[in-house]
C-alpha positions as CSV (number, residue, x, y, z in Angstrom):
1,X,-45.8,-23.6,57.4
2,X,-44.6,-21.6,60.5
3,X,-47.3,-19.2,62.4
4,X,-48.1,-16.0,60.7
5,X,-45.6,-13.0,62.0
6,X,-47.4,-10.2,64.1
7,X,-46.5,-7.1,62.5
8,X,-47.1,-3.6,64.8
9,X,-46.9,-0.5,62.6
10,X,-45.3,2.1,64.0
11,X,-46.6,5.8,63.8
12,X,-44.6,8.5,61.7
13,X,-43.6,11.1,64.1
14,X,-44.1,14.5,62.3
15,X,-41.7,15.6,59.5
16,X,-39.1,13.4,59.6
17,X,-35.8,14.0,57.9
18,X,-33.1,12.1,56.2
19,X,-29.7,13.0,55.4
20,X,-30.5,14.2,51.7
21,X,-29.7,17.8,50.7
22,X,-31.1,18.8,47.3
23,X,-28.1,20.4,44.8
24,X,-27.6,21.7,41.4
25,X,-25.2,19.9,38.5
26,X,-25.7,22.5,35.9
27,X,-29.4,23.8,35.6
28,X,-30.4,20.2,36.7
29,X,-31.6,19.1,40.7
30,X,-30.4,16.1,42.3
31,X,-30.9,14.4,45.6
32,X,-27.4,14.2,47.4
33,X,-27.2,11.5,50.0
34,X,-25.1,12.1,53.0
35,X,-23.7,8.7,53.7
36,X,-21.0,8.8,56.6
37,X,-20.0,5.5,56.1
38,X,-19.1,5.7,52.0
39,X,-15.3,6.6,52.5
40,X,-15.5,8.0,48.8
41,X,-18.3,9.9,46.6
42,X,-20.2,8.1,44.0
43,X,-22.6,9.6,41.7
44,X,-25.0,7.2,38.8
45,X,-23.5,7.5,34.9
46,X,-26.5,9.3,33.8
47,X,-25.8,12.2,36.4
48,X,-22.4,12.6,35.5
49,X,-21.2,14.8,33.0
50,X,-19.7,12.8,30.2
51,X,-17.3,15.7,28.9
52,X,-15.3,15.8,32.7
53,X,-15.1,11.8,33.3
54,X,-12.3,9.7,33.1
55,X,-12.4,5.5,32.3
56,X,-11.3,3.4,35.4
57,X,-13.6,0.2,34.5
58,X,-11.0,-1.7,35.8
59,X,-11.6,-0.9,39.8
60,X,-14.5,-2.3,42.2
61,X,-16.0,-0.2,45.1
62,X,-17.6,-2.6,48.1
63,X,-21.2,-1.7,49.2
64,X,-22.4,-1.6,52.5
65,X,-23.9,-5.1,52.0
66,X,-20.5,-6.7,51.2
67,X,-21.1,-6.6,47.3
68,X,-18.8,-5.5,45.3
69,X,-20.2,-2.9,42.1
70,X,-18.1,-2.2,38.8
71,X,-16.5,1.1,38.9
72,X,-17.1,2.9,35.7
73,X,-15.3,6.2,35.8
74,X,-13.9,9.0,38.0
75,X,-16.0,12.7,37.6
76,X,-14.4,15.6,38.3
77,X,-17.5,18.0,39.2
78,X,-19.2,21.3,39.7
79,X,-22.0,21.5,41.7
80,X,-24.3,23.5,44.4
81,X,-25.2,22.6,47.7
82,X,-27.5,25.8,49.1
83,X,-26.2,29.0,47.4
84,X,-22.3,27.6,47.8
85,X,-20.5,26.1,44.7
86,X,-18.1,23.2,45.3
87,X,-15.7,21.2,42.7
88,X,-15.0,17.3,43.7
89,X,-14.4,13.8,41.9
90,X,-16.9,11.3,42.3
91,X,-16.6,7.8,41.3
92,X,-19.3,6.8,38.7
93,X,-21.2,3.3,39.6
94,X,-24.8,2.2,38.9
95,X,-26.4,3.1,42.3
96,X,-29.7,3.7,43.3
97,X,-29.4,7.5,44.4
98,X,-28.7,10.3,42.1
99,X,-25.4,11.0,44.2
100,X,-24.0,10.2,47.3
101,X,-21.6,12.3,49.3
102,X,-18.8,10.6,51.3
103,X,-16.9,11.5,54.1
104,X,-14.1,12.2,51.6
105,X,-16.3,15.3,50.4
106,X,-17.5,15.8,53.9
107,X,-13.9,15.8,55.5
108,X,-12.5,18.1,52.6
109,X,-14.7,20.7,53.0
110,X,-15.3,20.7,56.5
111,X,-19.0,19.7,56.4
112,X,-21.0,18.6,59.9
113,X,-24.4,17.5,60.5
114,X,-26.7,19.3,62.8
115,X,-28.9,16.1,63.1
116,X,-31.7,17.6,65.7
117,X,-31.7,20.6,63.3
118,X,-32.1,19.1,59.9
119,X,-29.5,20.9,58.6
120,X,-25.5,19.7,56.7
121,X,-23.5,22.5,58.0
122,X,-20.9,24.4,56.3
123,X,-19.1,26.7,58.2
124,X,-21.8,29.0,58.9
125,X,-24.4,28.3,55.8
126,X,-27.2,26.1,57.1
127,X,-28.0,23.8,54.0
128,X,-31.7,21.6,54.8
129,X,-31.9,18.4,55.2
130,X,-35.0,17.3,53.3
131,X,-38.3,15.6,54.7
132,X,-39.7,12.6,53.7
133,X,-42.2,14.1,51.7
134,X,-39.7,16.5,49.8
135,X,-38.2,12.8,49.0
136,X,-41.3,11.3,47.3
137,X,-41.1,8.7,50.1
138,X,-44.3,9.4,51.9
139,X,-46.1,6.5,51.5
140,X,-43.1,4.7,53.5
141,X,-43.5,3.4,57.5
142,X,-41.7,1.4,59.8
143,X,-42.7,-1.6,61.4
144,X,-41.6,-3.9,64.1
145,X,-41.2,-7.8,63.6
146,X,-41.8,-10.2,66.4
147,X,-39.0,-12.6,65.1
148,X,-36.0,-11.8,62.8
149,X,-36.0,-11.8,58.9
150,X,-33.3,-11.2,56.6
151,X,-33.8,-9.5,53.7
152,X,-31.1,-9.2,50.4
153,X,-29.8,-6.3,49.6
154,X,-31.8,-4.4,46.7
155,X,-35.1,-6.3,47.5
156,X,-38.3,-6.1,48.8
157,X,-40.5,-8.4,50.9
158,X,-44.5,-8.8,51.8
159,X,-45.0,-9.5,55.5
């Protein structure tokens, strides 16, 4: 058994933010992730609307960790960001956000982040970007490891 890794928590700086906007499908909320590096938008089966969705179970999408996930549909949607109304197609897969907005959406509209500002800008509406605490992860910190570990994708570790 190797020695025991030092673990040095790291303080939480104020209100930080992520790159989640909060939307409307319908009358319903969702967390929208901003994800500049998802070439195309995904949202979860149970998010999309069933009566706008077409079968494509025959195409794979490759995560950021290599893996490849099932595609089970294309959504063509309506939806809010701030008081604006958009209309996109999403691909529907099993992931772990409700939705996640790729720079296919991003580029289409003309979207930019105002990272210093918390904000997803669009044209001249300022949309928030929300705080940890808006996302329900408030109980989550970052640490620093004195040697490397690898983690899998979708898992968890005690150190």
């Amino acid at each position: 058994m190797g020695a025991p890794v030092n673990v040095t928590p790291i303080a939480v700086l104020g209100q930080s933010r992520s790159l989640m906007v909060e939307g409307r499908i319908g009358i319903r909320k969702y967390r929208f992730l901003i994800d500049t590096g998802a070439s195309r938008s995904v949202i979860r089966p149970n998010v999309a609307n069933s009566n706008n969705t077409t079968n494509v179970s025959l195409f794979s999408l490759k995560t950021a960790s290599g893996e490849l996930m099932p595609i089970k549909g294309l959504a063509d949607l309506e939806f809010e960001l701030g008081c604006q109304s958009f209309g996109h197609e999403f691909l529907i897969a099993n992931i772990t956000d409700d939705c996640i907005l790729g720079l296919d959406f991003l580029q289409k509209f003309g979207f930019s982040i105002n990272i210093s500002g918390g904000t997803l800008l669009y044209g001249n509406v300022e949309i928030p970007l929300l705080g940890d605490s808006e996302e329900g992860n408030n109980r989550m910190m970052k640490i620093l490891l004195t040697e490397d570990t690898n983690l899998p994708a979708q898992s968890e570790s005690i150190i």
